[in-house]
MARRO-99766 format. One line per 2 residues: number of its first residue (from 1); their letters; for each residue x, y, z of C-alpha. Coordinates in steps of 0.2 Angstrom, whole numbers, plus 5000, padded with zeros to 4 digits. Layout:
BEGIN
NUM> a> X/Y/Z ~ ...
//
This chain:
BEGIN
1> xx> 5000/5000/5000 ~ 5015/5012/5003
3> xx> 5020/5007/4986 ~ 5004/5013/4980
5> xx> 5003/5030/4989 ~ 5020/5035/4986
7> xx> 5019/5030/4966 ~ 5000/5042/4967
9> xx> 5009/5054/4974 ~ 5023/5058/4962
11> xx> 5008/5058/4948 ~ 5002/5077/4952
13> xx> 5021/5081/4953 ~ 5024/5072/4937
15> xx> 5010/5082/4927 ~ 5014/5098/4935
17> xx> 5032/5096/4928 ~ 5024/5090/4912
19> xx> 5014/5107/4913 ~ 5028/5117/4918
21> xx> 5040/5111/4902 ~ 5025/5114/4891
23> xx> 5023/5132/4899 ~ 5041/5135/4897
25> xx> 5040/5132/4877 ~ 5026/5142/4874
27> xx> 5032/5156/4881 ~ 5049/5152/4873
29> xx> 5041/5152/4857 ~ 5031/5167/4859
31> xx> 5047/5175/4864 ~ 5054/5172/4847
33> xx> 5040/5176/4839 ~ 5037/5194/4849
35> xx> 5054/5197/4841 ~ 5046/5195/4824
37> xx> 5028/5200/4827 ~ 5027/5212/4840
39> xx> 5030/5229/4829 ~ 5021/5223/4812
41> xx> 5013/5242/4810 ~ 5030/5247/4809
43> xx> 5034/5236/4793 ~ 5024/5248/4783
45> xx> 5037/5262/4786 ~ 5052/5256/4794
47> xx> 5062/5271/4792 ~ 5050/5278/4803
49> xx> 5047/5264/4815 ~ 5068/5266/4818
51> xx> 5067/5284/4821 ~ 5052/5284/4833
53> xx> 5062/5269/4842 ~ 5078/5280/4843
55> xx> 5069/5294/4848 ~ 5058/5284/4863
57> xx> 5074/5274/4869 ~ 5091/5282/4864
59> xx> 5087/5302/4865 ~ 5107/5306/4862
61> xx> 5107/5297/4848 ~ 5089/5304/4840
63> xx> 5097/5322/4843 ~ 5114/5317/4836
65> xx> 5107/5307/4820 ~ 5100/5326/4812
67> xx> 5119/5329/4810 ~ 5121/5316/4797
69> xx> 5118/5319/4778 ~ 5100/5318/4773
71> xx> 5101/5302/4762 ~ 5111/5293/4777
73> xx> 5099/5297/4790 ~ 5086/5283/4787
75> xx> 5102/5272/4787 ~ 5109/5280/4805
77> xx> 5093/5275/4814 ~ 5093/5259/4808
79> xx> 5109/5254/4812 ~ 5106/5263/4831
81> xx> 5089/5255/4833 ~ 5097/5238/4830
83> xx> 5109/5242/4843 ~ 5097/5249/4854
85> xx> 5088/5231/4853 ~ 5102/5220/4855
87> xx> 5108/5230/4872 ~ 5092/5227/4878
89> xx> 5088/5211/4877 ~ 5097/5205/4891
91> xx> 5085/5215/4903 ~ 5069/5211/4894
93> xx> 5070/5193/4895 ~ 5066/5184/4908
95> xx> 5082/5170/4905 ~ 5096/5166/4897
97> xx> 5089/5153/4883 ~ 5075/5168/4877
99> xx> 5087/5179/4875 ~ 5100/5167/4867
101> xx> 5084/5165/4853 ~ 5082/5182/4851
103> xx> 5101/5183/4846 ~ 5099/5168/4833
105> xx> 5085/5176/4826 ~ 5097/5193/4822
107> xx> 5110/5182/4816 ~ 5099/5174/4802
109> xx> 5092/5192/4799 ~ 5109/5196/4794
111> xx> 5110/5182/4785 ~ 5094/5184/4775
113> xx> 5097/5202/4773 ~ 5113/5198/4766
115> xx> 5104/5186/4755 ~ 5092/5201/4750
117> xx> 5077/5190/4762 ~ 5073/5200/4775
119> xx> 5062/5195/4787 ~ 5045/5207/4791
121> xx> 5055/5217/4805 ~ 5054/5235/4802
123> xx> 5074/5235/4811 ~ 5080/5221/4799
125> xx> 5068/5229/4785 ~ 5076/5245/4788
127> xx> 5095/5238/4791 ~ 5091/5230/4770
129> xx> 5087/5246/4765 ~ 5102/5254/4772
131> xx> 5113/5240/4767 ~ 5109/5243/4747
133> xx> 5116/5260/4751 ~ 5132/5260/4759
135> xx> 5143/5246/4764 ~ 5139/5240/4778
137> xx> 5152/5226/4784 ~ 5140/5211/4792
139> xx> 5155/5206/4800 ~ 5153/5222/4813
141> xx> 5134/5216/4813 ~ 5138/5199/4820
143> xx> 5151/5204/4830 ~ 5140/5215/4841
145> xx> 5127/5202/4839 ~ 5142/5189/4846
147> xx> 5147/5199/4858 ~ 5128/5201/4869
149> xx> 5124/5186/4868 ~ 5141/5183/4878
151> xx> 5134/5195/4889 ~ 5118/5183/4894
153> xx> 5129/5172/4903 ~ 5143/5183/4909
155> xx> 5135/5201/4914 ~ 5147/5207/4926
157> xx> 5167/5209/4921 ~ 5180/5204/4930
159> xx> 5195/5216/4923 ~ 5195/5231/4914
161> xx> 5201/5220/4900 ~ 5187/5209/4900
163> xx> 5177/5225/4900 ~ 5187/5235/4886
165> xx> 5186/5219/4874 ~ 5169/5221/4875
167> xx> 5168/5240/4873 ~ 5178/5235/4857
169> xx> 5166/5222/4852 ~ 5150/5231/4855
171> xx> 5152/5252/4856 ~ 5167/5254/4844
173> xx> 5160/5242/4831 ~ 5145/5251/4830
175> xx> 5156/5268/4828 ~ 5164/5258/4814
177> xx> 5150/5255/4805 ~ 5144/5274/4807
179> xx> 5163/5275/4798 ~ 5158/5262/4786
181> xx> 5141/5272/4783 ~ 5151/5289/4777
183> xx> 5163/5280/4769 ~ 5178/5283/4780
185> xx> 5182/5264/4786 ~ 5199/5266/4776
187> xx> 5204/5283/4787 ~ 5215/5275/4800
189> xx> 5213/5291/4811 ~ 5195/5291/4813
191> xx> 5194/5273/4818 ~ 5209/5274/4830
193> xx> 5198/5287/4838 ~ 5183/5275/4836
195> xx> 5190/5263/4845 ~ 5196/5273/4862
197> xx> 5178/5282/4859 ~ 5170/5267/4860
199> xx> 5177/5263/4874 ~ 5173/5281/4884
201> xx> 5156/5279/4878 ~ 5155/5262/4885
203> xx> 5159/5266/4903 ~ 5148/5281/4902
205> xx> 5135/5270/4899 ~ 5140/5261/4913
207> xx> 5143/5273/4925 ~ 5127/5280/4922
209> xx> 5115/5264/4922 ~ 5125/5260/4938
211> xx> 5110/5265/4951 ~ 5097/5254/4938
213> xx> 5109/5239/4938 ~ 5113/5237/4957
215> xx> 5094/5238/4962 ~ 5094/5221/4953
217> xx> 5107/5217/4961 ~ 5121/5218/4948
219> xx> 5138/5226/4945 ~ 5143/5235/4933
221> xx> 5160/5240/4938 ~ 5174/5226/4933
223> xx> 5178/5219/4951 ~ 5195/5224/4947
225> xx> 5193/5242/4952 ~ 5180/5237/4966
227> xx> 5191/5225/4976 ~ 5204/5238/4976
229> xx> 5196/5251/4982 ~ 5189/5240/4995
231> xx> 5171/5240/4989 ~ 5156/5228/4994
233> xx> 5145/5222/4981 ~ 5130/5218/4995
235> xx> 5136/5236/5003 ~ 5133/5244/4985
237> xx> 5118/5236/4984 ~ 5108/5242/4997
239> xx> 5116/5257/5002 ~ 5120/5263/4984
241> xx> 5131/5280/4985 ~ 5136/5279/5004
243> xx> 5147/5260/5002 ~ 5161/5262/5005
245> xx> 5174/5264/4992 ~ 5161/5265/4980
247> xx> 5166/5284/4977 ~ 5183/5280/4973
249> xx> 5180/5264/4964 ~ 5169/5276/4951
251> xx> 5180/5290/4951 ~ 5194/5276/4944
253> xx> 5182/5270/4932 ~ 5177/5285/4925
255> xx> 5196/5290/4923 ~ 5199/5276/4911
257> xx> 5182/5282/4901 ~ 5191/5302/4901
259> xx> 5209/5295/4897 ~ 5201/5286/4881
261> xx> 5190/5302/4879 ~ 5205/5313/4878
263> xx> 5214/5301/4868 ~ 5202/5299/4854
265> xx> 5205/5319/4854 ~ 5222/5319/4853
267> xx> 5223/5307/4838 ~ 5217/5322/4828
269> xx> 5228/5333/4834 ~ 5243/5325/4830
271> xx> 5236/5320/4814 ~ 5237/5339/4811
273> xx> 5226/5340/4798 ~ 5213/5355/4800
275> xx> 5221/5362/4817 ~ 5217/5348/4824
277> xx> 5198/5347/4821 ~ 5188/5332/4817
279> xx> 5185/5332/4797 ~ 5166/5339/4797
281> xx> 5162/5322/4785 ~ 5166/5312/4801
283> xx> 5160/5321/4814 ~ 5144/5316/4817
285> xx> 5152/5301/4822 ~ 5161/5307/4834
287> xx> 5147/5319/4841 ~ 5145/5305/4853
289> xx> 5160/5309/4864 ~ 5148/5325/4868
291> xx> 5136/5318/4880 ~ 5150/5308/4886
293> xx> 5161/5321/4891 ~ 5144/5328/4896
295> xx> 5141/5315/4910 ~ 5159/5314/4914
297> xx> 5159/5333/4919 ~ 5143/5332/4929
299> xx> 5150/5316/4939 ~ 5165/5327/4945
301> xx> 5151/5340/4950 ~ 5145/5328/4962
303> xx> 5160/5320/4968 ~ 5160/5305/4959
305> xx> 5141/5300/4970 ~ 5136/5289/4951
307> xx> 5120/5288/4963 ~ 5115/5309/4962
309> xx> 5099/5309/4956 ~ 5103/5328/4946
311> xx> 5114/5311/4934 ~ 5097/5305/4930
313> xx> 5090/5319/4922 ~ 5093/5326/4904
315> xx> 5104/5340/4904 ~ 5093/5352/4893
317> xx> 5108/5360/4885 ~ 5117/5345/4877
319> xx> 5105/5350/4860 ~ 5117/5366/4860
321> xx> 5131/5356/4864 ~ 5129/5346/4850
323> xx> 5124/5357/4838 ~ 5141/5370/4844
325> xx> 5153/5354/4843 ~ 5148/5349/4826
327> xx> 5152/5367/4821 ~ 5167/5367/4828
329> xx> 5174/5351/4823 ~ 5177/5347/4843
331> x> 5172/5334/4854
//
């Protein structure tokens, strides 16, 4: 009888693990699909769709994408939009294996794009459009596409190498393929300045998504820096600004993103050409190392506290600052 009780009681068990599994496909499935289905109004215009998604997600980049020339505009916000959704993947899903299919189904889009197939997405519709008008190396597209679905399993970095490989993989490829866009991938100077760019812009990012990441509990800061300066991740957590060491830890951190910053500068300098002005065919490019020396001013107001909540807010005169560095060929 034992026998018989304990065999009936796994049967519930046994169906509710049944259901689970099924569960867990079908919202697998509708995952995927959401990545295809979920904006179909925006298939109609997708060149709007990408500027609307810009403008709604990635404000700095809405303002900075006017700067370009007419006819590469359209092509700008697809290739942002597409970035836009790939960084954010790894917060909208709710584990690993969804996000991982949302990454394969980029990686046939590029494919199939390549292939002239695209599929009904208004982002890979636009990122075909944009790909019969300039060359647009898929090798950049996959790399970035590589490099956050690396990030699904490995979020957090343990060096400042780890982190500027990523940089590299993920902010500078996308600045190489703004280069690609102009026409400027075989000037050695701009993408030089790309590359440290890249990696300025990425800690900005960092720095400033640093009070959104450790109220899930994560890290943003290579433990590198935080160890040395003596920083607890639990501390960080739940006291945010007033851990200990976490000033200092950010203060190093945001040094590397303004040496790279100033670097990036430098490089056009010492290139020599144009009094040491960016040429105005690749500036908008490099408009983004504006709201990251920005950001990087207003941390130092606030004594390196990543947690101030003035960080949070739009600083209403980086239009003007955009617009007066494109002018003057300065970022």
């Amino acid at each position: 009888m034992l026998g018989l009780w304990s065999t009936g009681s796994r049967l519930p068990a046994l169906a509710s693990a049944r259901l689970a599994n099924r569960v867990s496909r079908v919202s697998q499935v509708r995952a995927l699909a959401s990545v295809s289905n979920a904006s179909e109004p925006g298939v109609a215009d997708p060149s709007a769709y990408c500027r609307d998604y810009v403008r709604t997600r990635d404000y700095e980049s809405y303002l900075i994408g006017s700067f370009y020339p007419r006819e590469y505009q359209s092509a700008f916000y697809a290739l942002r939009a597409f970035y836009v959704e790939l960084a954010s993947v790894q917060d909208t899903v709710s584990n690993a294996m969804i996000g991982k299919m949302r990454m394969q189904f980029w990686r046939d889009a590029i494919k199939n794009i390549a292939d002239g197939r695209p599929p009904q997405h208004p982002i890979a519709l636009a990122l075909h459009d944009a790909s019969r008008r300039a060359n647009l190396p898929a090798y950049h597209l996959r790399r970035i596409i590589d490099a956050r679905d690396a990030e699904l399993h490995t979020p957090a970095h343990l060096t400042m190498e780890s982190l500027r490989a990523h940089a590299e993989s993920t902010t500078s490829t996308f600045l190489y393929l703004l280069l690609s866009l102009l026409n400027l991938s075989s000037d050695s100077v701009s993408s030089h300045a790309a590359s440290h760019l890249g990696v300025a812009q990425c800690i900005h990012v960092l720095l400033r998504a640093l009070p959104y990441h450790a109220s899930k509990g994560n890290m943003v800061i290579p433990a590198e820096l935080t160890a040395r300066h003596g920083v607890r991740q639990e501390d960080v957590f739940r006291k945010g600004g007033n851990a200990d060491g976490i000033s200092d830890a950010v203060f190093e951190f945001a040094t590397v993103a303004n040496d790279n910053l100033l670097t990036a500068r430098e490089m056009f300098k010492q290139a020599g050409n144009g009094g040491g002005k960016v040429p105005r065919r690749a500036m908008p490019v490099f408009l983004y190392g504006l709201p990251t020396r920005d950001y990087l001013g207003r941390l130092e107001s606030v004594d390196f506290d990543a947690f101030h909540p003035s960080l949070q807010l739009r600083d209403w005169k980086l239009p003007w600052k955009i617009w007066r560095g494109y002018y003057k060929g300065d970022f």
